[in-house]
C-alpha positions, 0 to 999 in steps of 0.5 A, a space after each residue: 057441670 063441665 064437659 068437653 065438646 068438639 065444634 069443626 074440629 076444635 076442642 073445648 072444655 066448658 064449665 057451667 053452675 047455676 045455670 050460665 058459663 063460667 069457663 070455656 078453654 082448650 087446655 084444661 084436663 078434668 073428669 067430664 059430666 053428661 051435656 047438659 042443655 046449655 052446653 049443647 047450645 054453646 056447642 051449637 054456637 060456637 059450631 055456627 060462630 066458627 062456620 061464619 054464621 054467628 056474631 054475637 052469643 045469646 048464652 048466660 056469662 057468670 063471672 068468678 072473679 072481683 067487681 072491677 074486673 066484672 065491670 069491665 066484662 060486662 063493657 066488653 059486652 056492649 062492643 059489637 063484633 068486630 069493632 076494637 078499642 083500647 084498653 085506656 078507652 075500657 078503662 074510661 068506660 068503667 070509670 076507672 080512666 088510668 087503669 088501662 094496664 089493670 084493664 089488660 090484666 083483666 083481659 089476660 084473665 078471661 075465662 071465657 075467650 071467643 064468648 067473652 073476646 
């Protein structure tokens, strides 16, 4: 299922299977389906995170994509709002230490931004 929705005037387009998110993004033009519970509620929190309420998003993240890539979302997880580290340091978290550019590519591949930052 996929839909757009607005939240404070920003307009995204989300994409659900199997009952977690695998997509948010601005630009995408595809055919809508009816909100389903889980994209009202990352509505909800996106409408509250752009508001200044919310830090941290309690939504079910599935990730398309390779294992290491995986591996290295599932770390970005774990960082707490706020806090930034490199992408040399990701790399050695995921036990793949030299792997910083891979890492940055991986980063640049996110499909879920803001959810996944």
């Amino acid at each position: 299922m996929s839909n757009y929705v607005e939240a404070l005037g920003r307009r995204f387009y989300l994409e659900e299977e199997e009952g977690a998110l695998v997509y948010c993004g601005v630009l995408q033009i595809k055919e809508s389906s009816p909100n389903t519970p889980l994209i009202e509620k990352a509505k909800k929190q996106l409408e509250e995170y752009f508001r200044g309420e919310r830090k941290v998003f309690t939504l079910p993240l599935a990730y398309k994509t390779t294992n290491f890539r995986k591996r290295v979302y599932k770390e970005i997880e774990k960082i707490p709002y706020g806090q930034v580290i490199t992408y040399g340091e990701l790399a050695k978290r995921v036990g793949s230490p030299g792997a910083a550019r891979a890492v940055g590519s991986t980063m640049g591949a996110n499909d879920l931004m803001i959810f996944l930052p």
